[in-house]
C-alpha positions in Angstrom: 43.6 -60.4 -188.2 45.9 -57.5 -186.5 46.1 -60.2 -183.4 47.7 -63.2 -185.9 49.4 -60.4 -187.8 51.3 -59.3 -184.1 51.9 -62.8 -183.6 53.6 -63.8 -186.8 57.6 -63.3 -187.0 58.6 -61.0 -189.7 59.3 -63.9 -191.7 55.8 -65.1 -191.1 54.7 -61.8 -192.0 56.1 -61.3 -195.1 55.3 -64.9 -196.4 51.4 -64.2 -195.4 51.1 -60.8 -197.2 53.0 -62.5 -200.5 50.9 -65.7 -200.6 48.2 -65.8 -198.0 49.8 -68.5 -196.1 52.8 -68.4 -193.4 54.9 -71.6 -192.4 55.6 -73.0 -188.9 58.0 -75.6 -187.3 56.4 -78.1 -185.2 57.8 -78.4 -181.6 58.0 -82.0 -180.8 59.4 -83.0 -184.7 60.9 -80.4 -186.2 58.6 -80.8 -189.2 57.5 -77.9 -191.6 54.1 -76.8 -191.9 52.2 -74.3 -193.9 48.8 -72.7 -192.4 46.7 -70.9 -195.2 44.3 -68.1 -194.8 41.1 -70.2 -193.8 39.8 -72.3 -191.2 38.8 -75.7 -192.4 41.7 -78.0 -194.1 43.9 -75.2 -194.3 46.8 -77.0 -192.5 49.6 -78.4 -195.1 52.3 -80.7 -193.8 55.0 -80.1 -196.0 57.7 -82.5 -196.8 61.6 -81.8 -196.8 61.6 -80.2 -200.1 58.2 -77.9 -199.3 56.2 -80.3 -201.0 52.3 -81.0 -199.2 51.9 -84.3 -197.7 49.2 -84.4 -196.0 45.8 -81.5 -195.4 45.0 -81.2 -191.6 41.8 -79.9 -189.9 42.1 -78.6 -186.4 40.1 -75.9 -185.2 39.4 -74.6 -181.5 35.9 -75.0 -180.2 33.4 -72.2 -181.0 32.6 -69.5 -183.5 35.9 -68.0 -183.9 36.9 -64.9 -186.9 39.6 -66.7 -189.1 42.5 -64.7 -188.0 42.1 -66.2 -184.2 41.7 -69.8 -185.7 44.5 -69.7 -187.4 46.6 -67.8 -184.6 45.8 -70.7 -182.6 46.5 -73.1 -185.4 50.0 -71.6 -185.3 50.6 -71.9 -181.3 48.7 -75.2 -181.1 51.9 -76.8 -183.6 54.8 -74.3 -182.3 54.1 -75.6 -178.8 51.8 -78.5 -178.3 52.6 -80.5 -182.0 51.7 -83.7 -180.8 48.5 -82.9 -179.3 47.2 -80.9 -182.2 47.9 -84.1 -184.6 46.3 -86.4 -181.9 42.8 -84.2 -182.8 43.4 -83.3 -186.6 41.3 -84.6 -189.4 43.7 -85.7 -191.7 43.8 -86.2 -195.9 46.2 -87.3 -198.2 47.1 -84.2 -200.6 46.2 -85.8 -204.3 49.2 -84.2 -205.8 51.2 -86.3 -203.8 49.5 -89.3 -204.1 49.3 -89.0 -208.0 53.4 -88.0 -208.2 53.7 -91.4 -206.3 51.8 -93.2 -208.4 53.8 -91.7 -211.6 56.7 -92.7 -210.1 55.8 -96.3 -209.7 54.1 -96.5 -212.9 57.8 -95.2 -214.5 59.5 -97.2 -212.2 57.7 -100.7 -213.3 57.1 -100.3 -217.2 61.4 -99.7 -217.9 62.3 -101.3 -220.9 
């Protein structure tokens, strides 16, 4: 943990010790992501307005303590985005699939 906890901006920092997660940009798209304290589907793409999209799995090979995971979740999007979505596990975040639906459902039953 003091390895990711070097590695984070101050920014980063702060946002970890308030919520347990810290956000990154990715380098190829400029999008947002948020990386949670864990290891397995702990990865949020976040929309424009901060909103999850999508839950991502990416882990590097082996046994690894969650603060190096999670280090290397952050590197693997600030440097290599592309490559790290080519391997990620990927799930549609219900929230955002139900707010959809709502929408729709509002959307087609006007009167």
């Amino acid at each position: 943990m003091q390895l990711l906890t070097r590695n984070l901006s101050l920014a980063q920092r702060k946002q970890y010790a308030m919520h347990g997660y810290f956000d990154v940009t990715g380098s190829d798209t400029g999008k947002r992501y948020r990386i949670r304290h864990g290891c397995l589907m702990n990865v949020e793409q976040l929309d424009p307005k901060g909103r999850r999209i999508q839950l991502l799995c990416f882990t590097p090979i082996g046994r690894l303590p969650v603060g190096d995971i999670m280090l290397a979740q952050k590197i693997a999007l600030e440097l290599f985005e592309s490559d790290a979505l080519r391997v990620a596990n990927r799930t549609p975040v219900w929230d955002a699939i139900l707010a959809e639906e709502m929408r729709i459902a509002r959307r087609s039953h006007r009167w």
